[in-house]
C-alpha positions in Angstrom: -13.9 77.8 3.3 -10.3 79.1 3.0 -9.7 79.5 6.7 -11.0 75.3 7.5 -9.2 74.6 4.3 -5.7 76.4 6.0 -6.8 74.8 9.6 -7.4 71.2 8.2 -3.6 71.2 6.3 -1.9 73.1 9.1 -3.4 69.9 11.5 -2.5 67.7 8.7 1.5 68.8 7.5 2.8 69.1 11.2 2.5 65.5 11.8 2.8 65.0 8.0 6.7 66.7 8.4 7.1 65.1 11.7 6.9 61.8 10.4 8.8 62.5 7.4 11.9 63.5 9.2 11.3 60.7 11.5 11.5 58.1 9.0 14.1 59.8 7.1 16.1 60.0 9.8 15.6 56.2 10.8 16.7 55.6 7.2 20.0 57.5 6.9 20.9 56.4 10.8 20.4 52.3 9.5 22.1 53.4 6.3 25.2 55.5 8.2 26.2 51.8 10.1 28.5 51.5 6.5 29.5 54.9 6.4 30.7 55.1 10.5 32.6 51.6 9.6 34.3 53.5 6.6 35.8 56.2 9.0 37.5 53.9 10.3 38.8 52.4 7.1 42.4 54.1 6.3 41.8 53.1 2.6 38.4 54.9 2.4 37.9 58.2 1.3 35.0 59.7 3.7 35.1 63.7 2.2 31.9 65.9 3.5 30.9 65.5 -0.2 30.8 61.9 0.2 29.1 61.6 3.1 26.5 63.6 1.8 26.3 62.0 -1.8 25.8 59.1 -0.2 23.0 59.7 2.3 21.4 62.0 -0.4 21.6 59.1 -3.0 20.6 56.4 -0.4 17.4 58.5 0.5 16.1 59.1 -2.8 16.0 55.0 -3.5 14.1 54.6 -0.6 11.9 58.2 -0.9 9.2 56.2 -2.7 8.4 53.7 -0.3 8.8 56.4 2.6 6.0 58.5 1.6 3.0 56.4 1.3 4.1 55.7 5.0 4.3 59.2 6.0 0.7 60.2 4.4 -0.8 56.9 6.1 0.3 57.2 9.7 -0.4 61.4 9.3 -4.1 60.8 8.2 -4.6 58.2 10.9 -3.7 60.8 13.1 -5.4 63.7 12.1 -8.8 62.3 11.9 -8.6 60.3 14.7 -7.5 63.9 16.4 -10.7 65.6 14.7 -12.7 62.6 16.0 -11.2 62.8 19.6 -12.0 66.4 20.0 -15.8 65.8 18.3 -14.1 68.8 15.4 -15.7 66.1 12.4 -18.8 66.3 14.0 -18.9 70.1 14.4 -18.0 70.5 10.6 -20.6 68.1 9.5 -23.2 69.9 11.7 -22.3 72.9 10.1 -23.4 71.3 6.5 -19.9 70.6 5.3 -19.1 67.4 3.0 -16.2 64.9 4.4 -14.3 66.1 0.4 -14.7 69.3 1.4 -12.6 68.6 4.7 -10.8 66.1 3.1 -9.8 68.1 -0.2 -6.4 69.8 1.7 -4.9 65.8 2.6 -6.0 64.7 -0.8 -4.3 67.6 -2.8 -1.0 67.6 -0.1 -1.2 63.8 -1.4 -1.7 65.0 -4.9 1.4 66.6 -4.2 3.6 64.6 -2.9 3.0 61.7 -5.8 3.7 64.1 -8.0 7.2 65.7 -6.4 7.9 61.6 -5.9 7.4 61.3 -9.6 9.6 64.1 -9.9 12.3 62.3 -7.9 12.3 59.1 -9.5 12.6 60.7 -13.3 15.4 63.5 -12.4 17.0 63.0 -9.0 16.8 59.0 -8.2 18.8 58.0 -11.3 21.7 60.3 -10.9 21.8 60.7 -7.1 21.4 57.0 -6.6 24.0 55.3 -9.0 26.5 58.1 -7.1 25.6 56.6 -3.9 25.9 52.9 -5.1 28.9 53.8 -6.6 30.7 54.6 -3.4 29.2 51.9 -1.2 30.4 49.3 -4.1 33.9 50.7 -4.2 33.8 50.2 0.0 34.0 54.4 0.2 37.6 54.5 -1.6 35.6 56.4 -4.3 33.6 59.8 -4.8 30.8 58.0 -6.6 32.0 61.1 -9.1 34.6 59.4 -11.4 34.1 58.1 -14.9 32.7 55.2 -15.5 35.5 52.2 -16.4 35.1 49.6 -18.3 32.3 50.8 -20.2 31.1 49.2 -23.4 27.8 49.5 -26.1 26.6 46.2 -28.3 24.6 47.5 -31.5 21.4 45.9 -31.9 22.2 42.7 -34.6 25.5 42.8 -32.8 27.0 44.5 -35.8 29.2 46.3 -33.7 30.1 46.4 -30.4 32.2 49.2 -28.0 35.0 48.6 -25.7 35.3 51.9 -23.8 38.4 52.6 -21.2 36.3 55.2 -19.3 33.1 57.1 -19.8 32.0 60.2 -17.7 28.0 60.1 -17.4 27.8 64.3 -16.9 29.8 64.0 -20.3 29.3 61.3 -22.3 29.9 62.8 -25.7 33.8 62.4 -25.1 35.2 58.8 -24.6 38.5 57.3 -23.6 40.4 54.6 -24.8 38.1 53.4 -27.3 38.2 50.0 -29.4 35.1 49.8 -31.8 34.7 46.6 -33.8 32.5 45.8 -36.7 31.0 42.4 -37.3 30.2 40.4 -40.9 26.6 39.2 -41.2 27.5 35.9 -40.0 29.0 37.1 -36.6 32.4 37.2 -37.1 35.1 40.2 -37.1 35.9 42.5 -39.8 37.6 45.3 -38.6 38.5 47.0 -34.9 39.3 50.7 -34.9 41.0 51.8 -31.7 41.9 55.9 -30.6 42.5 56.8 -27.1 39.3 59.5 -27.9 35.8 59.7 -29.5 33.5 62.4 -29.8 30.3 62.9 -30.6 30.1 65.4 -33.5 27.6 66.8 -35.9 25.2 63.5 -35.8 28.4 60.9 -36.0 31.1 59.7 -33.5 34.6 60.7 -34.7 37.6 58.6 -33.5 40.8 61.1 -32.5 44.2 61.5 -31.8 45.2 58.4 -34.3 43.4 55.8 -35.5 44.8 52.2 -35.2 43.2 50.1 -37.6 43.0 45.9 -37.7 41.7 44.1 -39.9 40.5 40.1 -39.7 39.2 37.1 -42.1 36.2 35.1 -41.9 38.2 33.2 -39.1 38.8 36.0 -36.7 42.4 36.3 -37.2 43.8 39.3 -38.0 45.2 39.6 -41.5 47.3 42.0 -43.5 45.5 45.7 -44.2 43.6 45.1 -47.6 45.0 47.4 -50.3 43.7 50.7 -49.9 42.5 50.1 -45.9 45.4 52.1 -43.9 47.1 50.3 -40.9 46.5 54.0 -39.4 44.7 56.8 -39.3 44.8 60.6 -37.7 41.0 60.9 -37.7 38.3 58.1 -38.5 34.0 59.0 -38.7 32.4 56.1 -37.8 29.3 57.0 -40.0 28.0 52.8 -39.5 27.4 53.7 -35.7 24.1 55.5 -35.5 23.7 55.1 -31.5 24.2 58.3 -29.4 25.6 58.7 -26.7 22.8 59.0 -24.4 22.1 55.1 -25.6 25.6 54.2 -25.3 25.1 55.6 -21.2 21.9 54.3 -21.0 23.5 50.4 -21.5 26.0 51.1 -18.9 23.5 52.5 -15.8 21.3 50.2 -13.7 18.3 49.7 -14.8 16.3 49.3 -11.9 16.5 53.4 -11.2 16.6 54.4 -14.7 14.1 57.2 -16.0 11.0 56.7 -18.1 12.9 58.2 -21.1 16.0 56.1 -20.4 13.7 53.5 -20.5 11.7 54.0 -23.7 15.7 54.7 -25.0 16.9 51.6 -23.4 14.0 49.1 -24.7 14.2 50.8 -28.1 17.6 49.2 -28.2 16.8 45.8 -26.8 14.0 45.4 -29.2 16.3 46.0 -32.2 18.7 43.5 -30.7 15.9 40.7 -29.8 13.7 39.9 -26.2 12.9 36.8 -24.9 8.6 37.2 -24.0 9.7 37.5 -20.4 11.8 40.0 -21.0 9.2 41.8 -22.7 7.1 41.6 -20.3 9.4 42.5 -17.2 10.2 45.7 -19.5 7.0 46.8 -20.0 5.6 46.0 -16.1 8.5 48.7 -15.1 7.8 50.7 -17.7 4.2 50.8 -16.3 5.0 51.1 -12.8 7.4 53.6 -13.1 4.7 55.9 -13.8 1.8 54.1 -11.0 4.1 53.7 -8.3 4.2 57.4 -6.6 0.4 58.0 -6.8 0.4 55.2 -4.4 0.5 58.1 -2.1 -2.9 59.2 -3.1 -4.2 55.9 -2.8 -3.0 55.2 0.7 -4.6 58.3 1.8 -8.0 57.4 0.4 -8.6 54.6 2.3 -7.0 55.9 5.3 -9.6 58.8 5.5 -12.2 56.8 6.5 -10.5 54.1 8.6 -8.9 56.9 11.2 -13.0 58.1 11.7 -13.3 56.6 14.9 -16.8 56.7 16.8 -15.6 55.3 20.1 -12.7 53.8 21.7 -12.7 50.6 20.0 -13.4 51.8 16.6 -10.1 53.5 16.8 -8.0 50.4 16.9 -10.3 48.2 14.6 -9.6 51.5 12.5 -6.1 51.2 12.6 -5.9 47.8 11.9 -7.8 47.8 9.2 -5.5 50.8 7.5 -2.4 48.6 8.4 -4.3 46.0 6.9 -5.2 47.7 3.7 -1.6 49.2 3.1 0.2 45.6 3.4 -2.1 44.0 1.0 -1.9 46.5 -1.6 1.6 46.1 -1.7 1.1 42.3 -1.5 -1.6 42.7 -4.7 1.1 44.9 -6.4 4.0 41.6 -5.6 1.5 39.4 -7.2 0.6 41.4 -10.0 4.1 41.7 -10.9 4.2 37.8 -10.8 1.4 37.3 -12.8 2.6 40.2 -15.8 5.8 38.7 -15.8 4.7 35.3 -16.4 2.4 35.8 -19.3 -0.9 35.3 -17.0 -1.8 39.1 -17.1 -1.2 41.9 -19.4 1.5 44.4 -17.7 -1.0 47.2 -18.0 -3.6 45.7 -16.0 -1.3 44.1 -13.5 0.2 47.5 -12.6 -4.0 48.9 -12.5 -5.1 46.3 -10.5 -3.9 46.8 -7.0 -5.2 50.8 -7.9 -8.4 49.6 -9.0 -9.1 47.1 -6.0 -8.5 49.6 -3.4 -9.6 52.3 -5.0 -12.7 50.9 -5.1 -12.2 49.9 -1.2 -11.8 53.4 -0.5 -14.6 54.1 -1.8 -16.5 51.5 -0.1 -15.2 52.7 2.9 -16.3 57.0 2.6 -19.9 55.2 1.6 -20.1 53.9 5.1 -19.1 56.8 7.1 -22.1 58.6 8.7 
């Protein structure tokens, strides 16, 4: 079996990697129309590094909605080919089972959701802010430097950040830092500001001298209270409990944040107070962060038994109902989203349904096949 198992994924990953590169490369060319208008831009700053940054970025955004397109159009192909050359007959005369021939596209698709799970947690969140980064600035920036105008709100609003610039690769260290602290009824009590902060020992540490300005119940700043110093060389900020992984977290898009930034970011917003909606459109991402790159495997179910064709019509009705299948799945998934975010369904079963539905199409469909 480990010589049809080697034969069935060597037919299968050629076209597989053919049509990978092929959409890639239809990607990056649509996505390179902004990058060849920045070469001509005097003001840009188009480096190799750039260039790259940006393409690599760009294609890890759209990575996840590449692949269940790749493993659709491959298995299409590849079965249609077995059929074509009477190869799935000859198999199945010889006693083997359609998972048997089957099992080396299920597990490549196993695969594949698995490495696009692995892009969307580690590589997607990093590489694509960098690439957003330099198409927002118009290419006059790397997509490297810190962020600027950073800032953090404490859940309550106790306190609340005002950060000159913060570097994401190091975000224990910030610059130009104002820090204020809040009364219970919302208004100011005192603003610390030091042109550095770290992050030391469990506590953030403001450096290089302390300026320190104190207010009254009407926000206007009063004379230091006896025994509160106008300055200070050092200050520990012992009332801020936030790190600064939730401090970068606040300041990154949310849309191609991590499953742990987002357990850290909703952690936060809890403690600071969520409409229902938002609630819900938290916990649907949440959710389909995790469901969205098996997708792949789901695709290629159904598509195994819609590329069998048994004669020259069955090979377009096969094709169209594949096509078919993979636009309303993604149609199923828009509605879900819809419906989870508007209280109708639970986010859990929204982001399971379109899975369940055609999952249980797909197995409809290897019922039928003779």
């Amino acid at each position: 079996m480990s010589i049809l198992f080697r034969y069935v994924w060597r037919s299968f990953a050629v076209p597989a990697v053919i049509c990978l590169v092929g959409l890639c490369a239809l990607t990056l060319l649509f996505m390179s129309f902004d990058l060849i208008g920045a070469c001509f831009d005097p003001k840009a700053n188009v480096t190799a590094q750039v260039a790259g940054d940006f393409l690599f970025g760009t294609l890890s955004m759209y990575l996840e909605w590449l692949l269940p397109a790749v493993f659709l159009l491959s298995t299409l192909y590849v079965m249609w080919q077995f059929c074509r050359h009477s190869e799935l007959i000859a198999m199945r005369a010889g006693g083997i089972g359609m998972g048997t021939i089957t099992a080396p596209i299920v597990l490549t698709a196993l695969v594949a959701a698995i490495l696009s799970f692995a892009n969307t947690e580690f590589v997607r969140p990093v590489a694509a802010a960098r690439a957003m980064a330099i198409k927002d600035s118009d290419f006059r920036k790397t997509g490297r430097e810190p962020l600027v105008g950073a800032g953090f709100s404490a859940p309550g609003k106790t306190h609340v950040w005002v950060i000159g610039a913060l570097d994401p690769t190091a975000p224990e260290t910030l610059t130009d830092v104002r820090v204020t602290f809040n009364r219970p009824d919302g208004s100011k009590r005192v603003t610390y500001a030091a042109p550095r902060a770290r992050w030391l020992d469990g506590a953030w540490w403001l450096l290089d001298g302390v300026a320190c300005t104190y207010y009254d119940e009407l926000d206007t700043v009063i004379v230091p209270p006896e025994g509160c110093p106008a300055e200070l060389p050092v200050k520990a900020l012992y009332e801020a409990r936030e790190t600064p992984r939730q401090i970068l977290v606040q300041n990154t898009d949310a849309a191609l944040a991590s499953a742990s930034d987002r357990k850290v970011s909703r952690k936060i917003r809890d403690q600071s107070g969520l409409t229902t909606r938002q609630k819900l459109e938290d916990s649907y991402a949440t959710y389909n962060h995790y469901a969205a790159p098996f997708s792949i495997l789901l695709v290629t179910l159904f598509a195994i038994p819609a590329g069998i064709a048994s004669g020259r019509q069955s090979v377009f009705r096969g094709i169209l109902l594949a096509l078919g299948l993979f636009l309303s799945y993604y149609a199923l998934t828009a509605l879900s989203m819809l419906l989870a975010n508007n209280d109708i369904v639970k986010p859990a079963l929204a982001v399971a349904l379109p899975s369940v539905v055609f999952g249980a199409a797909a197995i409809v469909l290897f019922r039928r096949l003779p």
